[in-house]
C-alpha positions as CSV (number, residue, x, y, z in Angstrom):
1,X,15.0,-18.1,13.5
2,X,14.5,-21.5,12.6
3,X,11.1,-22.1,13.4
4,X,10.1,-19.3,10.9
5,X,12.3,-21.5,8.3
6,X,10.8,-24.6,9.1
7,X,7.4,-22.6,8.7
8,X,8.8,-21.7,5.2
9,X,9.6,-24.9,4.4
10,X,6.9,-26.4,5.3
11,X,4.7,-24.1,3.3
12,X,6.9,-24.6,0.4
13,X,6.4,-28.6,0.6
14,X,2.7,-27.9,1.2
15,X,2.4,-25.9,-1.8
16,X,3.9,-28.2,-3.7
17,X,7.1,-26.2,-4.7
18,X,11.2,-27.0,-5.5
19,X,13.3,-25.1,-3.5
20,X,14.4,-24.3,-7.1
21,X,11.1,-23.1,-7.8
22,X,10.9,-21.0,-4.5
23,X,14.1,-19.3,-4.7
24,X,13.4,-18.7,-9.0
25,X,10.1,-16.9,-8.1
26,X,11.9,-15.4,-4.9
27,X,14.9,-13.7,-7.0
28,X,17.0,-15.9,-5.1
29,X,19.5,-19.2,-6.0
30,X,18.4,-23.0,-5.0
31,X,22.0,-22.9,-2.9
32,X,20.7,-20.1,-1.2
33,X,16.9,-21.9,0.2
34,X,18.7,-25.0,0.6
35,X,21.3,-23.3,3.0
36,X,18.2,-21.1,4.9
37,X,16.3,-24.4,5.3
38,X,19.1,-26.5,6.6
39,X,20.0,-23.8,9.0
40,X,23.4,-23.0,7.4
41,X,22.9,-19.4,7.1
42,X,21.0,-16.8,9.1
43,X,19.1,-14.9,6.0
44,X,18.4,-10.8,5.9
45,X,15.0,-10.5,7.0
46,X,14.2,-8.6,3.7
47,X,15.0,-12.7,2.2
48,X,12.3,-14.3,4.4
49,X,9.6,-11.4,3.1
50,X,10.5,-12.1,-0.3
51,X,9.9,-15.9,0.8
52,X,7.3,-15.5,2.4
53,X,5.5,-13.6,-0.5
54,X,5.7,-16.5,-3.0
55,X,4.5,-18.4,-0.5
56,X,1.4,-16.5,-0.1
57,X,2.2,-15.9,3.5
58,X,2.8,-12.8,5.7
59,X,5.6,-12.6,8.2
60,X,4.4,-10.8,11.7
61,X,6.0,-9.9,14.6
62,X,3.9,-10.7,18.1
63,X,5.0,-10.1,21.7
64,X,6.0,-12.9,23.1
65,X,3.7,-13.4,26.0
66,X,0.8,-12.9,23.5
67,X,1.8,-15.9,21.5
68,X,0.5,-18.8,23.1
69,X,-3.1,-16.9,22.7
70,X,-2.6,-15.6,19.7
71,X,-1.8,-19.7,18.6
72,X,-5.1,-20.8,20.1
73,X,-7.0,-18.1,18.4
74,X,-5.8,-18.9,15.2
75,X,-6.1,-22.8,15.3
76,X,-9.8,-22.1,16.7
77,X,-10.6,-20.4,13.7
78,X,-10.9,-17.4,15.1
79,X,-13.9,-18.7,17.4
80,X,-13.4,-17.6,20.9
81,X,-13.4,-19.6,23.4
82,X,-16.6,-21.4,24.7
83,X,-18.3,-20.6,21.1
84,X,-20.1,-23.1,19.7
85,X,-19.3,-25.1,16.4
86,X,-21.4,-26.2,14.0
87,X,-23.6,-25.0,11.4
88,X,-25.9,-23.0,13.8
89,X,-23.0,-21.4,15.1
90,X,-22.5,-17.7,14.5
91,X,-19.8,-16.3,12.3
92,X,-16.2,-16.0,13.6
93,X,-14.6,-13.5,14.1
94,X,-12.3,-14.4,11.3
95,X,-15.3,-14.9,8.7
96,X,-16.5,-11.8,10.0
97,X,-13.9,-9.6,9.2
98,X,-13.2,-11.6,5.6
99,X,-17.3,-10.5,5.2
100,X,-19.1,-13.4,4.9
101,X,-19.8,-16.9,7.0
102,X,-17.0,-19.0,5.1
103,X,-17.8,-22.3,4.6
């Protein structure tokens, strides 16, 4: 559980947000983020949707042996393996399916 809090938090500080913020937007109280991020609590999963939601995120579940490939993909930006970079390279898969070549 806690690395998807720590992912939360993280995406909170990224974004710029209070926890006060966060839990106002999330229908939640500061005491309540504060205890999820320090680990104090186990929250309802239904809680980490709502975070995640105000976060602009999307909670998923993946099969644990999939993970580590799943990882790579996304931090390759959904390039497969062995696929060029660069401006001559062609679209990812990722920029593919969001219908365009990004940029």
């Amino acid at each position: 559980m806690s690395q998807i809090t720590d992912q939360l938090q993280n995406a909170r500080k990224a974004a710029g947000l209070s926890q006060e913020v966060l839990a106002t937007q999330a229908g939640l109280s500061r005491m309540t983020v504060q205890r999820i991020e320090s680990g104090q609590i186990d929250p309802r999963l239904s809680t980490l949707l709502e975070m995640a939601r105000v976060l602009g995120l999307e909670l998923m579940t993946v099969p644990a042996a999939l993970r580590p490939q799943l990882e790579d993909f996304v931090r390759s930006g959904g390039r497969l393996l062995g696929q060029p970079a660069g401006a001559g390279a062609p679209p990812s898969i990722a920029e593919t399916l969001a219908g365009g070549r990004g940029g």
